[in-house]
Every structure is written in structure tokens, then in C-alpha cells.
C-alpha positions as CSV (number, residue, x, y, z in Angstrom):
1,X,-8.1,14.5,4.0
2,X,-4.2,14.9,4.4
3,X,-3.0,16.9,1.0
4,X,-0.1,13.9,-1.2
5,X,0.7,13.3,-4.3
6,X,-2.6,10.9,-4.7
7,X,-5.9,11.9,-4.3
8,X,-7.4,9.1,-1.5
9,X,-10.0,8.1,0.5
10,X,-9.0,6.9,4.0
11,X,-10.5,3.8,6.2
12,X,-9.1,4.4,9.9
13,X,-7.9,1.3,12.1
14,X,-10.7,0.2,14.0
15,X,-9.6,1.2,17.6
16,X,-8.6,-0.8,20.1
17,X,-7.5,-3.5,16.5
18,X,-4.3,-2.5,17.3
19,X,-2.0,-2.5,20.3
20,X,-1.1,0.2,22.3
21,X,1.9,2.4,21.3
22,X,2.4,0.4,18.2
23,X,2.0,2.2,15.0
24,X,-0.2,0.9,12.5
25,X,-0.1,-1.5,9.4
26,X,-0.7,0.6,6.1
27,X,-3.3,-1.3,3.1
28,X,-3.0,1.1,-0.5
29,X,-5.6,0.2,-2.3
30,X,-5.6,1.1,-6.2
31,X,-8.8,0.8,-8.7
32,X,-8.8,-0.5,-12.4
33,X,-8.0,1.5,-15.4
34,X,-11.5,4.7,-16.0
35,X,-12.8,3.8,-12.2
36,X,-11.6,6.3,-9.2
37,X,-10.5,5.7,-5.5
38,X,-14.7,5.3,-4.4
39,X,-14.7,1.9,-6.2
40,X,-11.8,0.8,-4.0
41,X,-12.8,2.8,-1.0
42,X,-16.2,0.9,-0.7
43,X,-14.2,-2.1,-0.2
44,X,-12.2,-1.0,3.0
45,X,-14.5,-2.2,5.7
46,X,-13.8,-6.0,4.2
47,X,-9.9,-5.3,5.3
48,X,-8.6,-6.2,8.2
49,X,-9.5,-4.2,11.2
50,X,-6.3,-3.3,12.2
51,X,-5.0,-1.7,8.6
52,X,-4.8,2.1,7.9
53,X,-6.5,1.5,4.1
54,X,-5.8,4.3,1.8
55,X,-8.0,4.0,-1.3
56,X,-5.8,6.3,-3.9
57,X,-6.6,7.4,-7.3
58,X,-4.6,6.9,-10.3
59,X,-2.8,10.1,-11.7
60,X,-3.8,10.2,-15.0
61,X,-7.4,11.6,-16.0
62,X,-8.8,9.8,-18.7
63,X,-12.5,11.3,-18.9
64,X,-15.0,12.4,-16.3
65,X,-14.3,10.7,-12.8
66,X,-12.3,8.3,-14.8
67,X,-8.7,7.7,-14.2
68,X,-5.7,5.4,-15.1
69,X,-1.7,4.8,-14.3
70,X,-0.6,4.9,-17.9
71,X,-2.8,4.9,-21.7
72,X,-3.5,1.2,-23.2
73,X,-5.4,-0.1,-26.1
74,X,-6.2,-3.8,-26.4
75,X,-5.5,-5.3,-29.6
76,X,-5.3,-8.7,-31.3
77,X,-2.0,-9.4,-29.9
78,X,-2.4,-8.1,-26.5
79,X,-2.7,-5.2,-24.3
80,X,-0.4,-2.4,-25.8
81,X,0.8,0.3,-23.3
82,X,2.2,3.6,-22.8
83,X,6.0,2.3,-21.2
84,X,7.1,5.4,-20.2
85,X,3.8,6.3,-18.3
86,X,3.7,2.7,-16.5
87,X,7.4,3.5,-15.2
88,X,6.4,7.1,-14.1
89,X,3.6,5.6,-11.8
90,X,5.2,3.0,-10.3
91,X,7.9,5.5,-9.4
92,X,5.2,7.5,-7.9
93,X,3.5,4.9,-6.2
94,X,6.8,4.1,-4.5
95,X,6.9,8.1,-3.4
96,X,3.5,8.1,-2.0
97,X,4.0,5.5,0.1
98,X,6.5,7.4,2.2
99,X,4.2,10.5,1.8
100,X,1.3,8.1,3.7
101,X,3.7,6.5,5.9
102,X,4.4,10.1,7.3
103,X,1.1,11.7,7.0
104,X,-1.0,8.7,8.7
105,X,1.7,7.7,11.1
106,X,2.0,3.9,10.3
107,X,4.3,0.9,10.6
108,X,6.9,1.5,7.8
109,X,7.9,-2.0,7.5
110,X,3.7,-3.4,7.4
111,X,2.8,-1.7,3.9
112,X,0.8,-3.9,1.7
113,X,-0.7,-2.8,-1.4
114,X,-3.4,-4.2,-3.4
115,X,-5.2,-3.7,-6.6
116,X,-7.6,-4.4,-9.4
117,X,-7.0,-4.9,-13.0
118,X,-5.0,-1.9,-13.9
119,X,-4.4,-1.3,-9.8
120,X,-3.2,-4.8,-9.6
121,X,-0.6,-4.3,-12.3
122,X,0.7,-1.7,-10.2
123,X,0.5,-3.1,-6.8
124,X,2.8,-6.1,-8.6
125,X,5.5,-3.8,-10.4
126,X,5.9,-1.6,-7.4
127,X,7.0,-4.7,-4.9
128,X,9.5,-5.5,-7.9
129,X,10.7,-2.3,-8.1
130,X,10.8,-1.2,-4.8
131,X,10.4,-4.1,-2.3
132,X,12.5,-1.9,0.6
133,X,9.1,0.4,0.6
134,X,6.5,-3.0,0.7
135,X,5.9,-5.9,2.6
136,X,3.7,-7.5,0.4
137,X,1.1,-7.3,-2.7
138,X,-2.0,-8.5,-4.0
139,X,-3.0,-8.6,-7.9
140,X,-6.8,-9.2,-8.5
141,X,-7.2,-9.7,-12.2
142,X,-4.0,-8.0,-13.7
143,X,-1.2,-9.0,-15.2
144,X,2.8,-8.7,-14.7
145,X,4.3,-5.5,-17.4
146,X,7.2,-6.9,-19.4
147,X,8.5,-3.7,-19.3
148,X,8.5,-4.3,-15.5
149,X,11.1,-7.0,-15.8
150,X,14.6,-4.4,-16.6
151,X,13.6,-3.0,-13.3
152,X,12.9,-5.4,-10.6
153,X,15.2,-5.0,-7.7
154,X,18.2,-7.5,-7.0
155,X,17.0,-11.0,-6.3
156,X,18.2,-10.6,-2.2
157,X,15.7,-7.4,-2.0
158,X,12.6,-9.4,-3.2
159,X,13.7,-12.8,-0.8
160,X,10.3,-14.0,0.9
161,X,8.4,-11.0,-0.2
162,X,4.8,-12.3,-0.4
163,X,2.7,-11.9,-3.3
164,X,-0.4,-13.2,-4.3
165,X,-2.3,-13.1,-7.5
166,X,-5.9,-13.7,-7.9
167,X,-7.4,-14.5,-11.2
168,X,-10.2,-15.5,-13.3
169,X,-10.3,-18.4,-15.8
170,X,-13.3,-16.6,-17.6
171,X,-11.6,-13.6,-17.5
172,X,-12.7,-11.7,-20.9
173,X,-10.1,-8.8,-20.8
174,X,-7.3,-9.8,-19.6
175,X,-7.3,-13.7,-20.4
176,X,-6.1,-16.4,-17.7
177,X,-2.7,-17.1,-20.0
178,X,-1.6,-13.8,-19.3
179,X,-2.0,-14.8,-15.2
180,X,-0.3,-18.2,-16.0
181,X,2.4,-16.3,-17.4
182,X,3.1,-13.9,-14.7
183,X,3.3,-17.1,-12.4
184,X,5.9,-18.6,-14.8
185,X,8.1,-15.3,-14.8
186,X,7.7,-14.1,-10.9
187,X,9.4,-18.2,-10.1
188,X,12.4,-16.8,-11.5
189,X,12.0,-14.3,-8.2
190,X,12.8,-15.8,-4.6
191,X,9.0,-14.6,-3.7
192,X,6.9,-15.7,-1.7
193,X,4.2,-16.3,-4.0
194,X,0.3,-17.4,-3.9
195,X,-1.8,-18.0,-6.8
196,X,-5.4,-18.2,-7.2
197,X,-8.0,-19.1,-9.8
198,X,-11.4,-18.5,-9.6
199,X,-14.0,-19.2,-11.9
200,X,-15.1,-15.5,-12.7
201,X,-14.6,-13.1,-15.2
202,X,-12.7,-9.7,-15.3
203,X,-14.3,-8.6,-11.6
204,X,-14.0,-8.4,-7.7
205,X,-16.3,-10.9,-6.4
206,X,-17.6,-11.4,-2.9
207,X,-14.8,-15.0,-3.3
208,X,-12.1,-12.8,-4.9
209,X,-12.2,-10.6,-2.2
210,X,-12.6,-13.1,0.5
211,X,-8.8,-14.5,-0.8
212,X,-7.5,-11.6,-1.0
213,X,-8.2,-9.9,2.8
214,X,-7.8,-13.6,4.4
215,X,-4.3,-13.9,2.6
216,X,-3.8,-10.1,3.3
217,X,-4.7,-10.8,7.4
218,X,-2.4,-13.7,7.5
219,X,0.8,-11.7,5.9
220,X,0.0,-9.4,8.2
221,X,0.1,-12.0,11.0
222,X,3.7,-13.1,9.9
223,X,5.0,-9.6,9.5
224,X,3.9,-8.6,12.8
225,X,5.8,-11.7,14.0
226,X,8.7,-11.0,12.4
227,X,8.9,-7.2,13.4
228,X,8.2,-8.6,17.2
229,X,11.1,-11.3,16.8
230,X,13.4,-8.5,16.0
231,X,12.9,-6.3,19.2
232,X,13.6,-9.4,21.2
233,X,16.6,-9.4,23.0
């Protein structure tokens, strides 16, 4: 395992998924807040074929094998986070992708990340914040940071960037409202957005994940296209 700043698990391309002499798309993949990169890495064969899929885990150690992007308590009123920790891993996030883009070779312009819960926050502020560095992101089951908003790029950077956010309506810790919400706030953005909700609770689920790898191959489709378009004469 290459030596970043993440610890990670990696899923190779299958071969012969991609074509010759072109590099590789890259899939991050983060886990939810007191899980590790193994809950996300036993996902990667559901990805398509022709991803790189880094399964990374979060910097922070919160007990044994458990680990998170920033503290948070859930109260009454809401999840209540640590601001300045949030910020500090989304900025990492964004330096780790050019440390994988490097170190595995891959497509620069074809990184997607996705996430769960706590992963999905991140996947989501890290396309607003740095949408030269990502072609796309998926949110299972998170929700959008106000402390996000101060930071989102200019409007032009996030034009036609694809998102999509998967949610469910029984979802007991981090309730569909605060999904609904996100939706409300991201139309403000000129993204390309898709949302999804499932009747579930706060979890991955064999439907969940089915949305999110069939939305994931298609971006990837209409990436590839556009790269292709570009290198025509």
C-alpha cells in the first residue's frame, strides 16, 4: 500500500475495463463517523469495473479502529460539530486527492468521491470547495455543513458538476428534513444534481448502493465523453 496522507485500502481496475494507454478513473470512497476504511473497502467490487477505488480512512481517531473527519454530538436541535475540524478535512481531502492522483496513476479530470453518513458529508463539501480537483460526488445518508456554505467555490467552478444524494425517509440519525434541506440549498448552485429517497433507515442497502454505482457508472460515461470530445480535432 502506497504511503499518503490517508490510510486506504485499494480495489485495482479490473484489467482489460479500461482502454489501452488511457489512465484510469479514480472512486474515493469515505466510511461514516467510528467505522474505518474496511467498511467501505468491502464495497469496492460493487463499483464500476473500470474505477481505481480508494477506500480511505478518516484522520481523526476516535476509539479503537474507530475514526471520524471532525467531533459531533447530536442534540435536541441538531447535529452540533467541531467547525474548525470539518474545514481541516475537507482541505485534506482535497490534498489527498492529488497525492492518489500521483501515486495510482489516474485520470485527473475522472475523480469521483463518495461516502456514507459522516463520508458523505465530506464527499459533498469537498466538490463545493474544490470542484477543479472532482468530477462528481455521491452523499449516502449525510447531510450538507452550513459551515460549508462561506466556502463553496464561485458559481462558474461548480457549473454541471454532478451530484447526487441518496437518502432515507426513516432515517433515525440524521432525519430526511435535513436531506430536503440540502436539496433546497445546493439549487442555489448550477449543479448537476440527483436526488434520491429510499425507504430505509440510517444505512447502505443492497438499493442504496445499487443508485449510487449505476448513477456513479453513468457520470462516468459522460465524463469520458466529454474528455474524448476535447482531444478531437
Amino acid at each position: 500500500m502506497t504511503t499518503l496522507s490517508l490510510v486506504h485500502a485499494v480495489r485495482p481496475p479490473e484489467a482489460g475495463a479500461n482502454v489501452d494507454g488511457v489512465k484510469p478513473p479514480l472512486l474515493i470512497l469515505m466510511h461514516g463517523v467510528g467505522s474505518n476504511e474496511h467498511a467501505m473497502a468491502q464495497l469496492a467490487p460493487a463499483f464500476d469495473p473500470r474505477f481505481v477505488v480508494v477506500s480511505v480512512r478518516s484522520p481523526l481517531t476516535l476509539g479503537l479502529n474507530a475514526f471520524g473527519w471532525f467531533h459531533v454530538s447530536f442534540t435536541a436541535a441538531g447535529p452540533v460539530i467541531v467547525a474548525e475540524e470539518a474545514e481541516a478535512g475537507w482541505t485534506l481531502l482535497a490534498q489527498f486527492i492529488d497525492e492518489a492522483v500521483s501515486a495510482y496513476d489516474v485520470d485527473p479530470t475522472r475523480v469521483f468521491l463518495a461516502g456514507f453518513s459522516q463520508g458523505g458529508i465530506m464527499a459533498l463539501a469537498t466538490l463545493l470547495t474544490a470542484p477543479e480537483k472532482v468530477a462528481g460526488a455521491v452523499m449516502m445518508s449525510g447531510r450538507l455543513l452550513p459551515e460549508v456554505l462561506p466556502h463553496t467555490a464561485a458559481g462558474d467552478a461548480l457549473r454541471d458538476k454532478p451530484a447526487l444524494i441518496v437518502h432515507g425517509t426513516g432515517d433515525e440519525k440524521l432525519d430526511i428534513h435535513l436531506a430536503r434541506w440540502a436539496r433546497e440549498q445546493l439549487a442555489q448552485f448550477p449543479l448537476a444534481l440527483t436526488y434520491r429517497e429510499l425507504p430505509m433507515a440510517h444505512a447502505i442497502t443492497e438499493d442504496s448502493l445499487a443508485v449510487a454505482t449505476t448513477w456513479l457508472a453513468s457520470s462516468l460515461d459522460a465524463a469520458h465523453s466529454t474528455a474524448h470530445s476535447r482531444t478531437q480535432p
